[in-house]
TIBAZA-247820 format. One record per residue (C-alpha): y, x, z; residue in three letters. Coordinates in steps of 0.5 Angstrom, whole numbers. Example, Ala and Ser with C-alpha at 12.3 -4.5 7.8 and 13.67 -1.06 7.14 Angstrom:
<rs>
v:-9	u:25	w:16	res:ALA .
v:-2	u:27	w:14	res:SER .
</rs>
This chain:
<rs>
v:0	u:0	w:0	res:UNK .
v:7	u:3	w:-2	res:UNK .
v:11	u:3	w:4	res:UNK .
v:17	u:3	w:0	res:UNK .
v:17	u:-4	w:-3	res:UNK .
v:16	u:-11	w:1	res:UNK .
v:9	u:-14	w:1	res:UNK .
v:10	u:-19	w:-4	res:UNK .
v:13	u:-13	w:-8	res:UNK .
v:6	u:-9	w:-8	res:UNK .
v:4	u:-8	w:-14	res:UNK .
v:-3	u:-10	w:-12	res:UNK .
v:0	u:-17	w:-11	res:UNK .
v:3	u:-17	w:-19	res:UNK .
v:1	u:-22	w:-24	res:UNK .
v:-2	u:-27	w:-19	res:UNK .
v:0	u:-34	w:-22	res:UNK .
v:-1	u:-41	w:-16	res:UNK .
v:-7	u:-42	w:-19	res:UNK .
v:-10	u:-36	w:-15	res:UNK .
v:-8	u:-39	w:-9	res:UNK .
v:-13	u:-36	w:-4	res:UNK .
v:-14	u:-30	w:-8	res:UNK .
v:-6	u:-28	w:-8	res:UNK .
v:-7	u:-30	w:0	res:UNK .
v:-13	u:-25	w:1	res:UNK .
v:-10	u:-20	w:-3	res:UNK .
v:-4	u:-20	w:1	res:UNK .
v:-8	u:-20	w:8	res:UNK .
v:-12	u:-14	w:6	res:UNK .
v:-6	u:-11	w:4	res:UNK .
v:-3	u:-12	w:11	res:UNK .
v:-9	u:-9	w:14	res:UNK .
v:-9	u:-2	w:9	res:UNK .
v:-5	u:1	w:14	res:UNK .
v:-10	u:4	w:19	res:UNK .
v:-6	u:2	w:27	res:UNK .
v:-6	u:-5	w:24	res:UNK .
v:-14	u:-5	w:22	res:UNK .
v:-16	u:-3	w:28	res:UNK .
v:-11	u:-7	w:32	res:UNK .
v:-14	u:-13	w:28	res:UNK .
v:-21	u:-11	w:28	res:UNK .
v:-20	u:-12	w:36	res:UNK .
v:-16	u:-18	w:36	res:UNK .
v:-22	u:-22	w:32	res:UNK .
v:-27	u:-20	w:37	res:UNK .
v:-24	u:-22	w:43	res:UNK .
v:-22	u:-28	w:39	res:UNK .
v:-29	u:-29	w:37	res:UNK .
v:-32	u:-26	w:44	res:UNK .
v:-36	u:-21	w:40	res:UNK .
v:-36	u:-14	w:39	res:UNK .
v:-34	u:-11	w:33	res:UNK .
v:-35	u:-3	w:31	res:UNK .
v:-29	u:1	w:30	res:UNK .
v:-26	u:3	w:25	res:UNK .
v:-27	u:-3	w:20	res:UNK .
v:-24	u:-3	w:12	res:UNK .
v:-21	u:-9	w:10	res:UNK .
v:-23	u:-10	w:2	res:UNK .
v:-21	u:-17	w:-2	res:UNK .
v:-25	u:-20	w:-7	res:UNK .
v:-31	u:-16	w:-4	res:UNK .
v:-36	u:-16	w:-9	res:UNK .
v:-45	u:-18	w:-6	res:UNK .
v:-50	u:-19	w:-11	res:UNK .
v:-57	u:-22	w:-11	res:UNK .
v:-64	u:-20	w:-13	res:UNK .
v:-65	u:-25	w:-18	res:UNK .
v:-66	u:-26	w:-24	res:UNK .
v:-60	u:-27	w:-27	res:UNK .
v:-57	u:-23	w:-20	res:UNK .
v:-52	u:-28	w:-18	res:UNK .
v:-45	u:-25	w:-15	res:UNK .
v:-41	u:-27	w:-10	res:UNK .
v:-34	u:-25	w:-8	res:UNK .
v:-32	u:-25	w:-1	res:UNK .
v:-25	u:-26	w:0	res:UNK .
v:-25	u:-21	w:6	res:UNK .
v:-30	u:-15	w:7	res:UNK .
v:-29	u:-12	w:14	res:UNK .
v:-34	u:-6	w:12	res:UNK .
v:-37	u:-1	w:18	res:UNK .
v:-37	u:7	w:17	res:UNK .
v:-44	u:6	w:12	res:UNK .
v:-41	u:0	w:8	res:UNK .
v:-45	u:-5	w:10	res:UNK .
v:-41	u:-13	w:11	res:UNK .
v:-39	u:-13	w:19	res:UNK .
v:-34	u:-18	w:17	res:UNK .
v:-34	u:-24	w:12	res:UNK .
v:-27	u:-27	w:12	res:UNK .
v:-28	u:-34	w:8	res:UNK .
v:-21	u:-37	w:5	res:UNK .
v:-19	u:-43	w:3	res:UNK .
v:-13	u:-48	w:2	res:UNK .
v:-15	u:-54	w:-2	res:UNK .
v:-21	u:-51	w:-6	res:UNK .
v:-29	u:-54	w:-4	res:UNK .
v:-32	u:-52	w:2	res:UNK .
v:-39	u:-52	w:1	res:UNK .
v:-46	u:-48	w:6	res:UNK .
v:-49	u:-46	w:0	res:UNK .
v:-43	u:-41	w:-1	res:UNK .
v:-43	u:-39	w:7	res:UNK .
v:-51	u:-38	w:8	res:UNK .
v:-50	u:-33	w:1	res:UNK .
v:-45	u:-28	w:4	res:UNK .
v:-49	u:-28	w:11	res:UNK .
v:-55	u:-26	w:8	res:UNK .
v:-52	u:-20	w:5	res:UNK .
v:-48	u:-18	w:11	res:UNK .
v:-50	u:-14	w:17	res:UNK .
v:-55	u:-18	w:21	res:UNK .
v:-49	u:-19	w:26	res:UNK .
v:-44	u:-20	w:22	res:UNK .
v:-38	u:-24	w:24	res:UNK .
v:-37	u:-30	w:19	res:UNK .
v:-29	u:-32	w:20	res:UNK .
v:-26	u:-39	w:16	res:UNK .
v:-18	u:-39	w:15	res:UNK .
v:-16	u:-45	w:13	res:UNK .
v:-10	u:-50	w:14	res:UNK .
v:-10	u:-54	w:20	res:UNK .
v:-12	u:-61	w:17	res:UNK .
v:-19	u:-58	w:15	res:UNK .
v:-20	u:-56	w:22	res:UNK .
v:-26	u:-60	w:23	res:UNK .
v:-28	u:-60	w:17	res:UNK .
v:-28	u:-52	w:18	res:UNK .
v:-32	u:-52	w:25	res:UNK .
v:-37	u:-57	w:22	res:UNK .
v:-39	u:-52	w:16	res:UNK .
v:-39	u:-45	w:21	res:UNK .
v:-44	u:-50	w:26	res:UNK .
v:-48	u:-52	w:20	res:UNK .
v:-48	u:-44	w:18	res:UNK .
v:-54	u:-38	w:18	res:UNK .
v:-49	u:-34	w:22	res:UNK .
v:-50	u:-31	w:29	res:UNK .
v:-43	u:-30	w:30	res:UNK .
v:-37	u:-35	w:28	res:UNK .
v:-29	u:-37	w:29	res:UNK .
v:-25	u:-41	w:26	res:UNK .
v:-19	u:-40	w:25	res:UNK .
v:-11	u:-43	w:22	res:UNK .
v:-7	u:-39	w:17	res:UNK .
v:-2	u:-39	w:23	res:UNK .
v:-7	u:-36	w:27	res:UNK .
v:-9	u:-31	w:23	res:UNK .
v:-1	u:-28	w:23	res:UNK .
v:-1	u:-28	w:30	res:UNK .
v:-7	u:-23	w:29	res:UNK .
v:-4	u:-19	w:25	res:UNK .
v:3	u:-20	w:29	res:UNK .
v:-2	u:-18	w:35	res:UNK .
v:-4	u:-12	w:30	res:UNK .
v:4	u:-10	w:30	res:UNK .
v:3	u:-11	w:22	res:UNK .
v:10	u:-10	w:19	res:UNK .
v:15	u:-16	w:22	res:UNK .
v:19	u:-17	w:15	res:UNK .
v:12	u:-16	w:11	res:UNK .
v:9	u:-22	w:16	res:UNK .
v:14	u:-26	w:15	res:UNK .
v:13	u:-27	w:8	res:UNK .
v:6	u:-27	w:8	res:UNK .
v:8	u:-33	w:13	res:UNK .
v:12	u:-36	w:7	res:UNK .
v:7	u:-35	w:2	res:UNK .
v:1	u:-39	w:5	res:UNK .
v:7	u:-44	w:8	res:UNK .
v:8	u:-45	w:0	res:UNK .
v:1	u:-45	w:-1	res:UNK .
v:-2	u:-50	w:3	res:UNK .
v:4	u:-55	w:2	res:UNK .
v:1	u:-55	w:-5	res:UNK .
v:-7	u:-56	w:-3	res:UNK .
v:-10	u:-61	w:-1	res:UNK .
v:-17	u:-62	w:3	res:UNK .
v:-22	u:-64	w:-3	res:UNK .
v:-22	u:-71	w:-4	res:UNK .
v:-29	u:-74	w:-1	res:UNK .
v:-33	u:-81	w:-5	res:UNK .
v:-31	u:-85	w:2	res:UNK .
v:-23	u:-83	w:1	res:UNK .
v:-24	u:-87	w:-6	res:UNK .
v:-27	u:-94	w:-1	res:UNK .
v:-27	u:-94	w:8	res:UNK .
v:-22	u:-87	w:7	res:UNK .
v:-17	u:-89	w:3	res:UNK .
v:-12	u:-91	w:8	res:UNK .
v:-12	u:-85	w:11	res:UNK .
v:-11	u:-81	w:5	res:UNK .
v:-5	u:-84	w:1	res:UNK .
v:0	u:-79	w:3	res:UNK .
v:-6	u:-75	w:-1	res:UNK .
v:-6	u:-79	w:-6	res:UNK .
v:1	u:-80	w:-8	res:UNK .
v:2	u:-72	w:-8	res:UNK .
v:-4	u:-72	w:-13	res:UNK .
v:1	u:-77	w:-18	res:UNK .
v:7	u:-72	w:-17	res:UNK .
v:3	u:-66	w:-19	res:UNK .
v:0	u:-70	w:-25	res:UNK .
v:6	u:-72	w:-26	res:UNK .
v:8	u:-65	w:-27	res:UNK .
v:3	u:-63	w:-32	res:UNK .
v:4	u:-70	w:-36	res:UNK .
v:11	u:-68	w:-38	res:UNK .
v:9	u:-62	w:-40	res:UNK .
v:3	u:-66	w:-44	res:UNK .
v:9	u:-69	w:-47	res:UNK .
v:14	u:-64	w:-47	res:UNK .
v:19	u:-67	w:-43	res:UNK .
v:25	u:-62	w:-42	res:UNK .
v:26	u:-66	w:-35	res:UNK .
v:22	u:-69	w:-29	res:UNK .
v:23	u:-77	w:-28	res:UNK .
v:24	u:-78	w:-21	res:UNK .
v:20	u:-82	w:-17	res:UNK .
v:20	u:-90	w:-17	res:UNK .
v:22	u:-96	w:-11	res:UNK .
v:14	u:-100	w:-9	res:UNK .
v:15	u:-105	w:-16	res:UNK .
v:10	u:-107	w:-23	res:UNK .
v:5	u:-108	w:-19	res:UNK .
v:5	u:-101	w:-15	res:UNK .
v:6	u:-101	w:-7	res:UNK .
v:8	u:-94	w:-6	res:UNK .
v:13	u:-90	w:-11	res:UNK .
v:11	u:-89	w:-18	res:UNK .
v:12	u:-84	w:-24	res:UNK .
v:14	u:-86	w:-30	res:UNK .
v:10	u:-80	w:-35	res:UNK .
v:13	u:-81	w:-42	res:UNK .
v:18	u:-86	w:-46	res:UNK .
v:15	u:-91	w:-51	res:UNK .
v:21	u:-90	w:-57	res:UNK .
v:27	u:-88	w:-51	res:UNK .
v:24	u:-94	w:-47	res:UNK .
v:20	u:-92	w:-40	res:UNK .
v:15	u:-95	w:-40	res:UNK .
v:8	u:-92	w:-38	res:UNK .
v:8	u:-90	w:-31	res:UNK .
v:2	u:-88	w:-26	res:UNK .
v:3	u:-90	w:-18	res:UNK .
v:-2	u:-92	w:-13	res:UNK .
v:-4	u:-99	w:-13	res:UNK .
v:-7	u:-102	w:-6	res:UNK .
v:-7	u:-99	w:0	res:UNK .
v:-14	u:-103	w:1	res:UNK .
v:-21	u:-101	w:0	res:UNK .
v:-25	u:-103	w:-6	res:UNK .
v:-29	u:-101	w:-12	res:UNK .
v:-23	u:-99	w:-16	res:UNK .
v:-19	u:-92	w:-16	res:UNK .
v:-13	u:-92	w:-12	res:UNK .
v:-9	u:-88	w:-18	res:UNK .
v:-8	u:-93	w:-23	res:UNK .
v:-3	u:-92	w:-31	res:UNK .
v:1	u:-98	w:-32	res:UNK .
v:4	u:-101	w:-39	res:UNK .
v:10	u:-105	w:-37	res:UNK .
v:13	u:-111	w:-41	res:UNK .
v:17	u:-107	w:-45	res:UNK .
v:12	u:-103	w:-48	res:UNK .
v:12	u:-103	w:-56	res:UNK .
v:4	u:-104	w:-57	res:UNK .
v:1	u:-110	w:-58	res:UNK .
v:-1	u:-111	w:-53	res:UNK .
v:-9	u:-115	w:-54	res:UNK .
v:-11	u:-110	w:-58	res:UNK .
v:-9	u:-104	w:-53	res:UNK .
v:-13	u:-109	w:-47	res:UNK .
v:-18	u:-110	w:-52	res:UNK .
v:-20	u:-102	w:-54	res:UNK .
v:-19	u:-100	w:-47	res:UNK .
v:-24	u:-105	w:-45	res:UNK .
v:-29	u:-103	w:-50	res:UNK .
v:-28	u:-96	w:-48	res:UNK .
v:-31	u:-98	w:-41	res:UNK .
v:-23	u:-98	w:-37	res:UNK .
v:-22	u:-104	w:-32	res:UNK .
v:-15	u:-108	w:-34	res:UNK .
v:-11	u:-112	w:-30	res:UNK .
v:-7	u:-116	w:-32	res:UNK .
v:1	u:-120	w:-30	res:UNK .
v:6	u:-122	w:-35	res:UNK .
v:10	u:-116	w:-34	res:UNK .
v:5	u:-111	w:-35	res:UNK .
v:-2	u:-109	w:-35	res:UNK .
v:-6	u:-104	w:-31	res:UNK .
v:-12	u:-99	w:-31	res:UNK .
v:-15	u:-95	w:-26	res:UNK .
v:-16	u:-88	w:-27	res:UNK .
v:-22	u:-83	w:-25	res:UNK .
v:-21	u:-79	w:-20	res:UNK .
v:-26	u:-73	w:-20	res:UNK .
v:-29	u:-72	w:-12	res:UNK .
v:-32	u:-66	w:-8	res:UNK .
v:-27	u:-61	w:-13	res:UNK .
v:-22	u:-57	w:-11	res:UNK .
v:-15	u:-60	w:-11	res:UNK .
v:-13	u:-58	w:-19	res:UNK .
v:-20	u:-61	w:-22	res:UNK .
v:-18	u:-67	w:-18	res:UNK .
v:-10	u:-67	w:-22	res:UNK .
v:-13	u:-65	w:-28	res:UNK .
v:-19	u:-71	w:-28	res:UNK .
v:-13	u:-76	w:-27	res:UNK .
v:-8	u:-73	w:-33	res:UNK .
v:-14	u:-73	w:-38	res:UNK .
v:-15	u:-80	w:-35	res:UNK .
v:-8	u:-82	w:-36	res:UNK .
v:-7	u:-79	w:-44	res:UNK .
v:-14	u:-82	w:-46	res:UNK .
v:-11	u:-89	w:-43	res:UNK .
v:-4	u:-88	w:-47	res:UNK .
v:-8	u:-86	w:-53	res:UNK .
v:-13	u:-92	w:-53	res:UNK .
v:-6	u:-97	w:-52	res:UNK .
v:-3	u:-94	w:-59	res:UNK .
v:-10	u:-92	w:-62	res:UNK .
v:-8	u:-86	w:-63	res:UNK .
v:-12	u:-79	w:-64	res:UNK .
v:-15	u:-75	w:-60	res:UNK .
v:-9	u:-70	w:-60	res:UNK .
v:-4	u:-74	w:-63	res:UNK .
v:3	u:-76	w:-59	res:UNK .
v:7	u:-82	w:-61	res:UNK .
v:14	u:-80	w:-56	res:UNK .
v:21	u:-77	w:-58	res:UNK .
v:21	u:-70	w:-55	res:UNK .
v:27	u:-70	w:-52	res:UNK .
v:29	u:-78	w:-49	res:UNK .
v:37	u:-78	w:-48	res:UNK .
v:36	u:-83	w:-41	res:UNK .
v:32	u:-81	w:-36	res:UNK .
v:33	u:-84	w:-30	res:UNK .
v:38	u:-81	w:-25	res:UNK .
v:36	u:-77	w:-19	res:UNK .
v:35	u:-83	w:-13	res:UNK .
</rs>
């Protein structure tokens, strides 16, 4: 690590875009931890945490990569290695923010670690139980859960650079406003309520990619409860300088149906039986007032949050497609609406 240049100045850390969440995150961790007083202030912080005793002095490596014997061999990164004086994995540092967590993942850094390794979660406090749930389920000997917070107390502890953690503290601050804990198949029926927040923000961020779908120069800000949503909706795209197309959360209550749903207002220019009548040949539900017509769109379950997003905005573009009956690539929209609402 240059001693000259802020953390996230660090060479190590260049070229990473937020779609590398954890990774940008752990790399910014070892980074820290490549000074030696703050490895081993870290080193001993963890086992008391833990009430286990680690050897001394561990290196701290991210993207640490274990294989297997099969055939093909399987590889696994483990996001941070403490490794011992003959290389072998004494600490296994599992990071995550919105993406999947799953036992299989765990049990295979366990089984090519030491036998005594230390398996550590990190993750936001939202996933806490989630979190201590998979370390009770897992092979490890030795486990701790701990908070993105709690791991900065720790470097603190370590007396890491205090310029240096204070952007590491805004970088997983930034990071884990933007992810989600993966949306489970109950959230779609009895959990729906208690994920509505998830839900809205899941339409903002696929809102976000619609626009750049569409090549939108601006971001349509977000709308009052109405046309058949509950909470505020998106518009996504203009219909010939019209708004018209929107995706919102529809129903707070439980039900079959998917919580995040497109909508078609009035003013469309489609006709309008012929769009309800492919998109229920395609296999879509429609609903249906006299000022607009709605579908539900899929929303993939059990994924990290970006595959979550990205089932939602291909639902999206092949309800608006359907509705104009156009082709798999094509768009029906000006590129640049002069009368996108104002800021609310």
């Amino acid at each position: 690590m240059n001693q000259d240049l802020p953390l996230l100045g660090q060479p190590v850390l260049a070229g990473f875009g937020m779609g590398r969440h954890e990774v940008m995150a752990t790399t910014a961790t070892a980074a820290l931890l490549h000074d030696p007083t703050v490895a081993e202030g870290f080193t001993a912080w963890l086992g008391g945490h833990a009430h286990v005793e680690l050897p001394g002095p561990l290196r701290w490596r991210p993207e640490h990569t274990v294989h297997a014997a099969a055939q093909p061999p399987d590889i696994g990164r483990i996001d941070v290695a403490g490794l011992d004086n003959d290389d072998a994995v004494r600490v296994v540092i599992e990071a995550k923010f919105g993406a999947d967590l799953t036992s299989d993942q765990l049990d295979f850094y366990v089984q090519h670690a030491h036998a005594e390794a230390l398996l550590v979660l990190v993750a936001p406090d939202s996933r806490e139980y989630e979190c201590r749930a998979a370390l009770a389920r897992s092979a490890a000997r030795s486990t701790l859960y701990l908070s993105w917070s709690d791991l900065v107390d720790g470097l603190r502890t370590a007396e890491a650079d205090e310029a240096d953690l204070g952007q590491f503290q805004g970088l997983c601050d930034v990071i884990a406003s933007q992810a989600l804990m993966p949306i489970r198949q109950r959230d779609l029926g009895d959990g729906r309520r208690h994920r509505l927040g998830d839900f809205e923000r899941i339409v903002d961020r696929a809102t976000e990619l619609l626009h750049a779908e569409f090549g939108l120069p601006k971001l349509y800000p977000s709308q009052r409860p109405g046309s058949g949503f509950v909470t505020r909706f998106r518009y996504v795209c203009p219909d010939r300088g019209s708004l018209c197309f929107a995706i919102g959360v529809r129903s707070y209550a439980d039900g079959p149906s998917s919580p995040i749903w497109s909508c078609w207002h009035r003013d469309a220019s489609i006709d309008r039986p012929a769009a309800t009548a492919r998109l229920r040949n395609a296999g879509f539900e429609v609903e249906e007032s006299d000022d607009w017509f709605a579908v539900p769109l899929p929303v993939t379950v059990d994924v990290a949050t970006d595959a979550t997003v990205t089932s939602v905005v291909e639902g999206a573009m092949r309800v608006y497609r359907l509705s104009l009956c156009l082709a798999e690539t094509e768009l029906a929209i000006e590129k640049r609406p002069s009368d996108a609402p104002d800021e609310e």
